[in-house]
C-alpha positions as CSV (number, residue, x, y, z in Angstrom):
1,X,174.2,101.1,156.4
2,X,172.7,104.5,156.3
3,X,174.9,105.2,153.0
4,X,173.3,102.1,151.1
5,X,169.7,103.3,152.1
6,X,170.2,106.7,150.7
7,X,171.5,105.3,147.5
8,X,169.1,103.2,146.7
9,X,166.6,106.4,147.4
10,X,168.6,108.2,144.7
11,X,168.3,105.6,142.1
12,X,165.0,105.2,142.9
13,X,163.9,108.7,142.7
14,X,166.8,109.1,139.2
15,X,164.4,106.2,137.7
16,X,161.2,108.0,138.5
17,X,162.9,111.2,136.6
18,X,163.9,109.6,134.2
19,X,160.6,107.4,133.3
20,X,158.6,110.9,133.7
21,X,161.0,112.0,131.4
22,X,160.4,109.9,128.7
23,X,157.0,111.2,128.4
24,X,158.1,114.8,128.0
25,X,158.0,116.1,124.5
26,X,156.1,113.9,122.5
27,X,155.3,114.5,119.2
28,X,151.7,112.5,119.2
29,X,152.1,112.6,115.0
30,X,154.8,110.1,115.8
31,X,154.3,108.0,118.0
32,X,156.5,105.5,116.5
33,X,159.5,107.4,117.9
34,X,158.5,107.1,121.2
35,X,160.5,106.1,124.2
36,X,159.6,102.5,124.7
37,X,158.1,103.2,128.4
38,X,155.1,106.2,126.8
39,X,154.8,102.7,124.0
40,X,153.8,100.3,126.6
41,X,151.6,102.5,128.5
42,X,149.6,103.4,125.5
43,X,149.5,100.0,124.3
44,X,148.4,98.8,128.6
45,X,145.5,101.3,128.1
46,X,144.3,100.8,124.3
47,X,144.1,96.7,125.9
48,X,141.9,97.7,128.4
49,X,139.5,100.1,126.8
50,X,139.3,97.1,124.1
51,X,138.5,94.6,127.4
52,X,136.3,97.3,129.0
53,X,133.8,98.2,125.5
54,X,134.1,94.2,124.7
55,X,132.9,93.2,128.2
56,X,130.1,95.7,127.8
57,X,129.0,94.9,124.5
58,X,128.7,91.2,125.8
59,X,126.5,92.2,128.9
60,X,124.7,94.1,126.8
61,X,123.8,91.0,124.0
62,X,123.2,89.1,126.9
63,X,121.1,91.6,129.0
64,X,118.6,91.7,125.5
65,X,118.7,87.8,125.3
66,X,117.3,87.4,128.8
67,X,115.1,90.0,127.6
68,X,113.1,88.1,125.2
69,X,113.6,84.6,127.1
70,X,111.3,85.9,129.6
71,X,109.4,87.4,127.3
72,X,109.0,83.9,125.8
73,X,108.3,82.3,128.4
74,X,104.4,83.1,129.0
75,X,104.3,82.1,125.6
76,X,106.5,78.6,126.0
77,X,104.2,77.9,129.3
78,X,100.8,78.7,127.6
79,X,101.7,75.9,124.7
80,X,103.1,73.2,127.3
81,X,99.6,74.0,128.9
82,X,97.9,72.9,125.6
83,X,100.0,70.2,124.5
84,X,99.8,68.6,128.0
85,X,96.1,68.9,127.9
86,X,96.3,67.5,124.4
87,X,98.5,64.5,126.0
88,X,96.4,64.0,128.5
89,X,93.5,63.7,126.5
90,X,95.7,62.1,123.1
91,X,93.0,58.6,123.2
92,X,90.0,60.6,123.3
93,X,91.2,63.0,120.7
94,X,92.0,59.8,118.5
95,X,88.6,58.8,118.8
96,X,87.1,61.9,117.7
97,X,89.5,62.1,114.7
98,X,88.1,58.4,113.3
99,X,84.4,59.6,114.2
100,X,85.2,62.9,112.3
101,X,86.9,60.8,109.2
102,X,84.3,58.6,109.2
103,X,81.5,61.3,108.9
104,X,83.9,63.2,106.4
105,X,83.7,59.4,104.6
106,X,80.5,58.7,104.5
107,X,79.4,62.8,103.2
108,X,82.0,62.0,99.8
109,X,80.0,58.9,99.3
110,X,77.0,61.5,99.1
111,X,79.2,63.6,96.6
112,X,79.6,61.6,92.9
113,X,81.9,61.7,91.2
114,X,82.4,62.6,87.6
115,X,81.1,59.5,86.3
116,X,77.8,59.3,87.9
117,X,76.8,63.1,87.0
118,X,75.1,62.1,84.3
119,X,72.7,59.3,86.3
120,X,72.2,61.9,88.6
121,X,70.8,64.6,86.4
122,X,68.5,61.4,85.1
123,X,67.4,60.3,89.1
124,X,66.3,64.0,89.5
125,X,64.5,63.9,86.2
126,X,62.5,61.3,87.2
127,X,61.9,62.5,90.2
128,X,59.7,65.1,88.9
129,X,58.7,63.0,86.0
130,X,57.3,60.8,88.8
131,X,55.2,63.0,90.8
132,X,53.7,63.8,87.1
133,X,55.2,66.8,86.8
134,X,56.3,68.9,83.5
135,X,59.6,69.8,83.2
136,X,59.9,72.8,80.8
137,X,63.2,73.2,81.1
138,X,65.9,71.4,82.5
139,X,69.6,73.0,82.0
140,X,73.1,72.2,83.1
141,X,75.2,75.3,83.8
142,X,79.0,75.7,84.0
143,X,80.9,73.4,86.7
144,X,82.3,75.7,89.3
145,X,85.1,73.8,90.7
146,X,86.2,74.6,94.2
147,X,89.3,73.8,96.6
148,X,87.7,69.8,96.9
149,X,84.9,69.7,95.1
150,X,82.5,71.1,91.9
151,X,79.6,72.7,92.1
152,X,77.2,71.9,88.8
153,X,74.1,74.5,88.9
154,X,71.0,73.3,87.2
155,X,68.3,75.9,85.4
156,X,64.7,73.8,86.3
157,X,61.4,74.8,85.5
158,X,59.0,72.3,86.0
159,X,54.8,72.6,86.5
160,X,52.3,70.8,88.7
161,X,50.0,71.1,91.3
162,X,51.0,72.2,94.7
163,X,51.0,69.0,96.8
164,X,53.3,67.5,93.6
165,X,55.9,70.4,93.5
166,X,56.4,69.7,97.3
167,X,56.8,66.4,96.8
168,X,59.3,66.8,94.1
169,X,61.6,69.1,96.2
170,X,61.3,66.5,99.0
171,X,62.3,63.6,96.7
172,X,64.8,65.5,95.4
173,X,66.0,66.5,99.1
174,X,66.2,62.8,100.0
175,X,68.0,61.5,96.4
176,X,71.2,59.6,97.4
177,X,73.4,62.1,96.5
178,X,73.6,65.5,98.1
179,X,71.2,67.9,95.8
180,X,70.3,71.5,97.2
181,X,67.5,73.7,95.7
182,X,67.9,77.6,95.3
183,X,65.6,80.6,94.5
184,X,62.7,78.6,94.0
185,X,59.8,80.9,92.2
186,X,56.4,79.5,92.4
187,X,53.6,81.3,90.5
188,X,50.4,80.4,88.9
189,X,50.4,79.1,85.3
190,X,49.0,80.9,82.8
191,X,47.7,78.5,80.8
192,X,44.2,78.2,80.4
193,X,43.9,74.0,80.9
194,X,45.8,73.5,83.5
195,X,43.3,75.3,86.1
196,X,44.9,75.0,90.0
197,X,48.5,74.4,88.2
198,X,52.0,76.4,89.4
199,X,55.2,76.9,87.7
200,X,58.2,76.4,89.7
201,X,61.4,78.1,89.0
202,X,64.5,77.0,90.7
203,X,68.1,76.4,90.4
204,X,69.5,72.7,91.2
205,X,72.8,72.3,92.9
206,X,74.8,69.0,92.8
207,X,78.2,68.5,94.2
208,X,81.0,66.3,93.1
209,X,84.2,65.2,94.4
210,X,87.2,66.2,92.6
211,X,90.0,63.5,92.0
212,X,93.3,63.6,92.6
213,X,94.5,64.8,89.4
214,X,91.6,67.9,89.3
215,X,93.2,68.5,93.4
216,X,96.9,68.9,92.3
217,X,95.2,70.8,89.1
218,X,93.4,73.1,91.6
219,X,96.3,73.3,93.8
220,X,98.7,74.4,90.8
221,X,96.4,77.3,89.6
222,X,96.2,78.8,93.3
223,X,99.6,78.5,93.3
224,X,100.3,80.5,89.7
225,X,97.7,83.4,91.1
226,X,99.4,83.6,94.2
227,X,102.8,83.7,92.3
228,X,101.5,86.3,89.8
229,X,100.1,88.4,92.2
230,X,103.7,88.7,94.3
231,X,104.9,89.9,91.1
232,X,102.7,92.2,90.4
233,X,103.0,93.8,93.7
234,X,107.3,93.7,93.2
């Protein structure tokens, strides 16, 4: 019995020399002519580097993407805040949005469009004409168009006594469509027969809306500046 045990301590301890011996005397510019045992090792420890920097790398991704999910989420609890006030108040919000449209409406009917300029230009005509004022001059300038609308200033010079040039600006102020008055210049005339008389100076504005066609014609210029202008800056 005791002559089996001490056997199996020899080959025990002749396997342990001999695997320590396999990694004597390598050449590590060939590791292809390695013993198989040094092989395996080096292979078992390249594995688990590979696990080791791959598991770390994935903490790592994951570590930033909690990161900026709590960062988000101030941001994610501010908006439910809104939109559930929004929700809670989605009727009356409704309501507000046909009152605005309807005010929006009923300002465009104020606005004419490019058919009635010219009957405009004549109401405001005789709305001097009709508190017996002279017009001495009466000029259309260049249309200004805007993002929804144009803008068409009007050169006016017009003479009268005091009480009728007030009147005038008030009937123009309460014409049907929406005309504005600008630098108004009011000085005595200097004409001899007209004793008590003033000469008003004053640009008109009227506004008109724009139809589709002049929108998408806006819309297309804006577009070709902006477009030109990246260009520019490339």
């Amino acid at each position: 019995m005791a002559t089996q045990k001490k056997t199996s301590q020899i080959d025990v301890g002749a396997s342990l020399r001999a695997a320590g011996g396999q990694f004597q005397g390598l050449d590590p510019k060939e590791p292809g002519q390695w013993p198989i045992l040094p092989k395996a090792v080096v292979w078992l420890l390249a594995a688990v580097v590979a696990v080791v920097v791959g598991w770390l790398l994935l903490i790592s991704d994951e570590t930033d993407r909690l990161a900026q999910s709590r960062d988000l989420e101030p941001k994610l609890k501010t908006e439910y805040r809104q939109k559930l006030t929004q929700a809670v108040n989605l009727e009356e919000l409704r309501k507000q949005k046909e009152q605005v449209q309807e005010y929006v409406t009923q300002l465009e009917k104020q606005l004419p469009g490019k058919a009635e300029m010219d009957a405009l230009l004549s109401d405001i005509n005789q709305a001097g004409v009709g508190r017996g004022m002279q017009f001495e001059l009466f000029r259309p300038g260049q249309v200004v168009v805007k993002d929804y609308y144009a803008e068409l200033p009007i050169a006016i010079r017009v003479s009268g006594r005091f009480h009728d040039i007030g009147s005038f600006a008030g009937d123009v102020a309460n014409l049907s469509r929406i005309v504005t008055l600008h630098n108004l210049v009011i000085t005595p005339t200097t004409a001899k027969d007209n004793s008590g008389a003033l000469v008003m100076e004053a640009t008109a504005r009227t506004y008109r809306y724009l139809d589709p066609a002049e929108v998408a014609e806006v819309k297309r210029e804006a577009a070709a500046k902006v477009s030109a202008k990246k260009k520019g800056k490339s």
